[in-house]
N, C-alpha and C positions, 0 to 999 in steps of 0.2 A: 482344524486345519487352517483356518481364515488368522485363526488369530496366532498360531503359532507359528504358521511356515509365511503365510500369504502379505499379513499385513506388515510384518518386519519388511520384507523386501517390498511393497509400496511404500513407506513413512518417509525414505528419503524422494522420494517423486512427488509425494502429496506437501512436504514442508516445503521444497521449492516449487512447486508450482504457485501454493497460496500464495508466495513471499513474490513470487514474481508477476502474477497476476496485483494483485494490491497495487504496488510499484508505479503500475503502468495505470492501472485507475486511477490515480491522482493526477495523471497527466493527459488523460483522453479529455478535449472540453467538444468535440462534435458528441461525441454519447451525453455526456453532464447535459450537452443544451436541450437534448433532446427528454434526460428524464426528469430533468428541472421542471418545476411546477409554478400557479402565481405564488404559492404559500413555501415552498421548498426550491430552495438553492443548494447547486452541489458546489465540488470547493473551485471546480475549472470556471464555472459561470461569474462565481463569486468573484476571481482574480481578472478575468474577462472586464466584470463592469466596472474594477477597482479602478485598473489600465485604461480604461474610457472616459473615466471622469479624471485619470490625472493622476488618482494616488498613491503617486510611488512608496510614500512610505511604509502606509499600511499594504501595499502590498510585498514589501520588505518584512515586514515584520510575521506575517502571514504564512508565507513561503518561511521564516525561521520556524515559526511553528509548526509546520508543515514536513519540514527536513528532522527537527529532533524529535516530532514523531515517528517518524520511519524509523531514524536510525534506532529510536527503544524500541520498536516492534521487531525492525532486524535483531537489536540484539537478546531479545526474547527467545525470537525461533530458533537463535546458536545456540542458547542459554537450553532449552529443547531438545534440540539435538543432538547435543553432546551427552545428553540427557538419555536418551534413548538409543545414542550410538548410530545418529548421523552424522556420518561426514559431510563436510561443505566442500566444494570444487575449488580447488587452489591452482 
């Protein structure tokens, strides 16, 4: 029953949630500071100290990194859900 009736009608709830959850983790830097470590840096701390010392470029370049990973992970999850016959909210 889970997997025949149940889990179809979760899948579009569960692929937008991850996708929207992730999204918003790359842009929270009060949690990153908090679960940043001396040996472990998350990516909000990282662009934090970039901006503090001045380096805009690398943090240009970063933030490019950063944006054409999203958008292949976004277009993974479509690539998924069209897959499995989720619709995306238009």
């Amino acid at each position: 029953m889970f997997r025949r009736i149940l889990l179809p009608l979760l899948r579009p709830v569960l692929v937008t949630a991850w996708l929207w959850v992730m999204i918003h983790a790359f842009r929270e830097l009060p949690i990153s500071a908090i679960l940043s470590g001396p040996e472990t840096r998350t990516v909000g701390v990282a662009i934090y100290s970039l901006w503090t010392e001045g380096s805009f470029g690398l943090i240009s370049a970063f933030a490019v990194m950063i944006i054409s990973l999203l958008i292949v992970v976004s277009y993974g999850v479509e690539l998924f859900g069209r897959r499995f016959g989720v619709t995306g909210v238009r």
